[in-house]
C-alpha positions as CSV (number, residue, x, y, z in Angstrom):
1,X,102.7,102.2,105.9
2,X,101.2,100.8,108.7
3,X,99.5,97.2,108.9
4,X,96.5,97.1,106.5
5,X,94.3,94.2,107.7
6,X,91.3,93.1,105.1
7,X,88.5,91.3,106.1
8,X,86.8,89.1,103.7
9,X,84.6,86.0,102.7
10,X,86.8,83.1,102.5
11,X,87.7,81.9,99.2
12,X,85.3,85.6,97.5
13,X,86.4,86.6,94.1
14,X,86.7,89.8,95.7
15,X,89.3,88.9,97.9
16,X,91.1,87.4,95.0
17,X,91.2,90.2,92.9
18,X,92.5,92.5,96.3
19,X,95.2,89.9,96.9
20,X,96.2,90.8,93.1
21,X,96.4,94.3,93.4
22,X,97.7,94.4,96.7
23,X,100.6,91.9,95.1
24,X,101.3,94.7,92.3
25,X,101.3,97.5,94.7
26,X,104.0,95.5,97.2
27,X,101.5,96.2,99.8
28,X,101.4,93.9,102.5
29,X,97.8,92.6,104.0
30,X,96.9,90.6,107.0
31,X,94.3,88.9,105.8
32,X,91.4,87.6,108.1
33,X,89.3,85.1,106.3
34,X,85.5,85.4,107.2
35,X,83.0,81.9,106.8
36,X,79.7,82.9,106.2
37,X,77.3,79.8,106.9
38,X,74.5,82.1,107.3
39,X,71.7,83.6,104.8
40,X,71.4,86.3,104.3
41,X,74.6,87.7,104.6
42,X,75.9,89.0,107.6
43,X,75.7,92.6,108.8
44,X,79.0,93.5,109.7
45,X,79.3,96.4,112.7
46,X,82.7,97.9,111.7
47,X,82.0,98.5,108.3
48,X,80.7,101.5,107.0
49,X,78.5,99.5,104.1
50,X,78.1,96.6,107.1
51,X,79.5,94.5,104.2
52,X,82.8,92.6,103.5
53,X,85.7,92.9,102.2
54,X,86.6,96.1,104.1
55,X,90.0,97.3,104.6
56,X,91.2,98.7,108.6
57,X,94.0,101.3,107.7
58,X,95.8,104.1,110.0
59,X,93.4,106.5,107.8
60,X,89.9,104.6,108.9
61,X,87.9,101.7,107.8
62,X,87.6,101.5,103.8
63,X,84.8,99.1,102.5
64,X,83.8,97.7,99.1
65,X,86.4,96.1,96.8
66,X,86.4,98.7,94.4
67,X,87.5,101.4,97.2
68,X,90.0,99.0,98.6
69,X,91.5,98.0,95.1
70,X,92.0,101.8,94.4
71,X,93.3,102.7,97.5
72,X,95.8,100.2,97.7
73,X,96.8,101.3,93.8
74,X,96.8,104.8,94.8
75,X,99.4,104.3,97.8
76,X,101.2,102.6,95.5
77,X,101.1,105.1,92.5
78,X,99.9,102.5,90.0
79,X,96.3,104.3,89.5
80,X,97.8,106.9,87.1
81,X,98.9,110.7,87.4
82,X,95.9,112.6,85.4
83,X,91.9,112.4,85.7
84,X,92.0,110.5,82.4
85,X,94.6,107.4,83.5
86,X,92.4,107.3,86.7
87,X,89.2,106.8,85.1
């Protein structure tokens, strides 16, 4: 797998749960830590949501940490093998 690079807000529960999963899977992340002094939120540009976390991978640009968490399970083959152990 190539690198996966996640882009979060510092210190976000969000990127703690990620972190976990991605420490399950064995997946390695480069992690770049985002500060967000501003309100609202920023828009971020290379995101399809213009949110954080979002994930760069060789595939595209996944956002949300929902997407993220089961993408880096399903690469991994920890998000189960039949519609029922995936839901």
């Amino acid at each position: 797998m190539s690198e996966l690079v996640l882009h979060a807000y510092k210190h976000s529960d969000k990127l703690n749960k990620i972190l976990a999963v991605a420490k399950a899977a064995n997946v390695t992340l480069k992690v770049v830590e985002e500060e967000n002094k501003l309100a609202p939120r920023l828009t971020v540009e290379a995101s399809p949501t213009n949110t954080f976390p979002y994930l760069i991978t060789p595939d595209g640009i996944i956002s949300e940490a929902f997407a993220i968490m089961f993408y880096l399970g399903s690469k991994a083959g920890l998000s189960g093998t039949n519609d029922h152990q995936r839901s």
